[in-house]
C-alpha positions as CSV (number, residue, x, y, z in Angstrom):
1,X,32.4,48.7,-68.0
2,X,30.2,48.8,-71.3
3,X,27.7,46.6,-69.9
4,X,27.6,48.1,-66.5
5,X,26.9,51.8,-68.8
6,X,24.4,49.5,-70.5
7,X,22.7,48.4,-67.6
8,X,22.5,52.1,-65.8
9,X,21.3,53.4,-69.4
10,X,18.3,51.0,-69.3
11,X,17.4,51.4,-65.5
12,X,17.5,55.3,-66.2
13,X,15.2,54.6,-69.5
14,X,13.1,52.3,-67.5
15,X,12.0,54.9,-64.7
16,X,11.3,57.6,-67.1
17,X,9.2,55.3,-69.8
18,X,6.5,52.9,-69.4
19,X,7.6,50.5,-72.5
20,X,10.0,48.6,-70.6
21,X,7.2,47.5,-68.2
22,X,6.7,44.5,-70.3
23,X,10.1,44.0,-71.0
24,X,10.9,43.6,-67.4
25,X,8.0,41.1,-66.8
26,X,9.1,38.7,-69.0
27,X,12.8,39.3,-67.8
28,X,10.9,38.1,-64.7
29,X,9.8,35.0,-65.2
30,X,12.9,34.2,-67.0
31,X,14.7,35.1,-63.9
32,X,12.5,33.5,-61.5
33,X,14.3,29.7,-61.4
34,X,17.5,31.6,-60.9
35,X,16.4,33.4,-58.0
36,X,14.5,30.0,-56.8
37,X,18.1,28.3,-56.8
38,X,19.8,30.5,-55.5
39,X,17.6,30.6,-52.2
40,X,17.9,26.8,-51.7
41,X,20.6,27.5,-49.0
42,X,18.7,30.1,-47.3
43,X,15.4,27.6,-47.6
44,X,17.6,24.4,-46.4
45,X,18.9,26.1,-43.4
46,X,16.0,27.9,-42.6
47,X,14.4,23.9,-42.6
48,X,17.1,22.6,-40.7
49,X,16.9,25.4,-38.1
50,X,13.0,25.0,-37.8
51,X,13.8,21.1,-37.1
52,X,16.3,21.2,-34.5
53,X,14.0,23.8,-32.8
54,X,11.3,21.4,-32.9
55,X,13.3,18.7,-31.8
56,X,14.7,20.4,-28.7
57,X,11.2,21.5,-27.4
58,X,10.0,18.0,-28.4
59,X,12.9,16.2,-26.4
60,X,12.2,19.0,-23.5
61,X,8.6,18.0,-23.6
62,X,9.1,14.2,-23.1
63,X,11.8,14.8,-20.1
64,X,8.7,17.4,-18.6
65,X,6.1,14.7,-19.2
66,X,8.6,12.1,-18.0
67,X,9.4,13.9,-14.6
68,X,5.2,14.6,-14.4
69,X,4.5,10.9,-14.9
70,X,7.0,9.8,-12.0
71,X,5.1,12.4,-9.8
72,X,2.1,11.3,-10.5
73,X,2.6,7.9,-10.2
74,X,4.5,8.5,-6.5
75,X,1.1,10.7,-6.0
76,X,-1.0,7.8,-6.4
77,X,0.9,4.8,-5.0
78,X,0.9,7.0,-1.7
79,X,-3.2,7.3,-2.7
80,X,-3.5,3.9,-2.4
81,X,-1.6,3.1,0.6
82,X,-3.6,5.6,2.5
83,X,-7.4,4.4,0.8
84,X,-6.1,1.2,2.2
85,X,-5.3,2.0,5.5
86,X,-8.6,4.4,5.7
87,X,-10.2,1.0,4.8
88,X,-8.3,-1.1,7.8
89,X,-9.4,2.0,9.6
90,X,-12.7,1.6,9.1
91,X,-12.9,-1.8,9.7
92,X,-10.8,-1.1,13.1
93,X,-13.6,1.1,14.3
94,X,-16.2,-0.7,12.9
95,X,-15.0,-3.5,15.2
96,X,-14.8,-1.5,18.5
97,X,-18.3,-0.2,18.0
98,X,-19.3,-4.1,18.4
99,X,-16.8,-4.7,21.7
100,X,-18.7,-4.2,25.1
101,X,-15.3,-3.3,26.5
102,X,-13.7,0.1,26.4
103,X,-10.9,-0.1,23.7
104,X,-7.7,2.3,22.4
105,X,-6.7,2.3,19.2
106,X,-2.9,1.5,19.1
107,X,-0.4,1.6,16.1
108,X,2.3,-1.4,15.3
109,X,5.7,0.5,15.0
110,X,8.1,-2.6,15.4
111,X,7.8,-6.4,14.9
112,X,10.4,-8.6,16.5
113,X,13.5,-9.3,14.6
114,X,13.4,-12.9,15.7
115,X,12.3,-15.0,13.7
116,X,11.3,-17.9,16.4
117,X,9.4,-14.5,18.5
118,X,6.1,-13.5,17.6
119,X,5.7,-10.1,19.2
120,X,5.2,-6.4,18.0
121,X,6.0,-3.3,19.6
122,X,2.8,-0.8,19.9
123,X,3.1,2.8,20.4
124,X,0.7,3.2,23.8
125,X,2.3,2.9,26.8
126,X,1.6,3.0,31.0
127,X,1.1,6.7,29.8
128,X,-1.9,5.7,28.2
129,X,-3.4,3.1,30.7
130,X,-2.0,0.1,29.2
131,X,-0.8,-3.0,31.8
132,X,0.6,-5.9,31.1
133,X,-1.6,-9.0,30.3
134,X,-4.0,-6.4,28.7
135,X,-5.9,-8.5,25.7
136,X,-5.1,-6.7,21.9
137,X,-7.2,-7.6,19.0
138,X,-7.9,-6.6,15.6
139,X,-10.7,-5.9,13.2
140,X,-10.7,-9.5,12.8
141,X,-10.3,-11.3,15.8
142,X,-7.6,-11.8,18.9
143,X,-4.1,-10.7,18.4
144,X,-2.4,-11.2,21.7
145,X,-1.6,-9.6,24.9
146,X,0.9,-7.2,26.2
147,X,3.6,-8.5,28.0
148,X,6.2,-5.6,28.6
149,X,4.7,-1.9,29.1
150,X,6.9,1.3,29.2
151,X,5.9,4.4,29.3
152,X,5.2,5.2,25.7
153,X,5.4,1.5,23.9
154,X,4.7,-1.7,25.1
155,X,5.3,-5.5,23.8
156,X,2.2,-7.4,22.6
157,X,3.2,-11.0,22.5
158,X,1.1,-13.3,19.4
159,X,-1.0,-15.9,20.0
160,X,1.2,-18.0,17.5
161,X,4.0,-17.8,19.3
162,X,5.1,-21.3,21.3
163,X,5.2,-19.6,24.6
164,X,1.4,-18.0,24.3
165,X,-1.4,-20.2,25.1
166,X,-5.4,-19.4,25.9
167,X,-8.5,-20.8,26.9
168,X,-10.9,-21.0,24.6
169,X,-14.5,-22.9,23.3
170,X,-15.9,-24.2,20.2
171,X,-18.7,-21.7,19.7
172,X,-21.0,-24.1,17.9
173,X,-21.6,-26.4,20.8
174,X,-19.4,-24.6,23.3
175,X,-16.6,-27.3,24.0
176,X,-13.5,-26.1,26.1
177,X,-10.2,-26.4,25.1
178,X,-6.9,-24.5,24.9
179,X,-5.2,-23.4,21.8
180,X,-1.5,-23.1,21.9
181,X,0.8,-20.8,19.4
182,X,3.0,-23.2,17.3
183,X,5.5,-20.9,16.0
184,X,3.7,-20.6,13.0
185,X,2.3,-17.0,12.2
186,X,-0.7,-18.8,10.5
187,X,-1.3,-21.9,12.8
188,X,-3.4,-22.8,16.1
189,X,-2.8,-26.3,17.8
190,X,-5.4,-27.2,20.3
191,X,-4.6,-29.5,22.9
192,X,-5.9,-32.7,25.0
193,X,-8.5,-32.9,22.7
194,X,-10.2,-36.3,23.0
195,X,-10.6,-38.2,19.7
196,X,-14.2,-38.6,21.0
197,X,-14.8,-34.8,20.8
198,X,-17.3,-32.8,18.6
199,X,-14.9,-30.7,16.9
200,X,-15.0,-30.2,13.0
201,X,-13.3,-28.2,10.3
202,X,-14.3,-24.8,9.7
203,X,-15.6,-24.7,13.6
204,X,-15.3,-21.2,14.9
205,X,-12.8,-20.4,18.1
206,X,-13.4,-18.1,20.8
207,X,-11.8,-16.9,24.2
208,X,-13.6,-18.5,26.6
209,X,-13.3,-16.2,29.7
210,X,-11.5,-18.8,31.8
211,X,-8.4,-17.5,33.7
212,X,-10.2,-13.6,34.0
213,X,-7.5,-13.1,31.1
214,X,-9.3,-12.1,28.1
215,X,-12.8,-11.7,28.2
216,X,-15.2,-14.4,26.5
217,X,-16.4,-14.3,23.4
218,X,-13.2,-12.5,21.2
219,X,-12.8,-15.0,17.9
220,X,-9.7,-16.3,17.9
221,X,-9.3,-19.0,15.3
222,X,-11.1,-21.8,12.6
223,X,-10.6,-24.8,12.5
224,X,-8.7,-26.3,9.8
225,X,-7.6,-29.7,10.2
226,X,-8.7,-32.4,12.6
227,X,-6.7,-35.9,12.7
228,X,-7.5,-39.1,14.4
229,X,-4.8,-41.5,15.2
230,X,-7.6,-44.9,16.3
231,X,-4.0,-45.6,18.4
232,X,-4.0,-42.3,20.1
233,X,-6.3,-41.1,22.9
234,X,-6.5,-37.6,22.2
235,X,-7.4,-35.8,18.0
236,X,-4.7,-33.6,16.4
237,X,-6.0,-30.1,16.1
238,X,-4.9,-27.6,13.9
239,X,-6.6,-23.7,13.5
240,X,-5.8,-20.8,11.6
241,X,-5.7,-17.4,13.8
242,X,-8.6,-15.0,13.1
243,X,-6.5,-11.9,13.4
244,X,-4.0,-11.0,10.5
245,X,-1.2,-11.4,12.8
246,X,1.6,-10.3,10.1
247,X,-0.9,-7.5,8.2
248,X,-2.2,-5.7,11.2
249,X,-0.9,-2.5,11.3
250,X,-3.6,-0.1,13.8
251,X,-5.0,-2.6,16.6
252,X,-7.2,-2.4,20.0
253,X,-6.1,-2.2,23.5
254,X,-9.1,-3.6,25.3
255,X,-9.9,-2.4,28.8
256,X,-12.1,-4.9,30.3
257,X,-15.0,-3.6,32.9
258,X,-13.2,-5.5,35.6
259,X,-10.0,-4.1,34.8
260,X,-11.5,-0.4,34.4
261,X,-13.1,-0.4,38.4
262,X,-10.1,-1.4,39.7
């Protein structure tokens, strides 16, 4: 009790005089640690407050960026697929402007499941004027023909499969000869071809017209391996197909002159 009377004696003397203005400045500064420890717990929690926000809104940050990336990245994967297939596209049309014959541009929407078949299921049918035996090709070169048609699909069997076979010529001197499909989605095998022949690697392969069914001049393979057995009357010939059999995705249904008139 005396020293809170002492204390309210001094704060009463204090607003009335000016001499305790000094007083109570160097009171000040002998206070002033005091006060500074005594707000370390305010100061350390208001810290550790400050740094759990920041830590939230950094860790809500990265999950944001995170899910931004992902889109992004889905975004442009889908980016690429379609600058590639605007590319085959282009290619695809590119190609029909150089065909004499009227063409339709038909999309793959099923390969065979058999491994031993090699067909693909197209999405243009006798709705759209397609028959079967009706040549397909690619930007590349000859593909196949149909061999089924319904009325909105139809079956294009390859020329690499063992049951396809076509006339063709060597287009640098114009030798005949017919190429057979092997099984292989990458391999040509032409047959009866005399060991005396003119036929080289890297000679280019074309339908020949022969049979009315594909028209002349479609490439449909190179040559990649020729073999001579001096006990054997006829060469081993190999060729890879022109056409990206097992890459084509948009292809041409070709509607020869012939076929149009009638």
């Amino acid at each position: 009790m005396f020293f809170g009377g002492v204390a309210l004696v001094l704060i009463l003397i204090g607003q009335r005089f000016d001499f305790m203005v000094p007083l109570r400045t160097q009171l000040s500064l002998v206070a002033a640690p005091f006060y500074w420890v005594v707000d370390i717990p305010t100061r350390m929690v208001n810290q550790f407050s400050d740094s759990w926000s920041s830590r939230s809104e950094l860790v809500a940050d990265n999950e944001r960026l995170q899910s931004e990336s992902l889109i992004l990245n889905a975004k442009l994967q889908k980016y690429i697929e379609l600058r590639a297939e605007n590319v085959r596209l282009r290619e695809l049309m590119n190609s029909a402007e150089l065909v004499n014959d009227t063409v339709v541009v038909a999309e793959v929407v099923a390969v065979a499941s058999d491994p031993n078949r090699h067909q693909l299921l197209v999405d243009k049918g006798s709705r759209d004027g397609a028959f079967v035996g009706q040549p397909v090709i690619d930007s590349n070169g000859l593909l196949g023909q149909i061999t089924e048609v319904g009325l909105l699909q139809s079956r294009v069997l390859l020329v690499t499969d063992s049951a396809h076979a076509l006339p063709v010529r060597v287009s640098r001197n114009g030798l005949r000869a017919i190429a057979e499909g092997t099984g292989l989605i990458d391999e040509l095998a032409l047959t009866h071809v005399a060991a005396t022949t003119d036929i080289q690697v890297g000679d280019l392969l074309v339908s020949s017209g022969l049979g009315g069914r594909f028209p002349s001049g479609y490439p449909v393979g190179e040559v990649i391996e020729v073999s001579i057995d001096p006990g054997k009357p006829f060469a081993e010939v190999r060729a890879r197909p022109m056409a990206k059999l097992d890459r084509s995705r948009n292809v041409l249904l070709v509607f020869s002159e012939q076929k149009i008139e009638e």
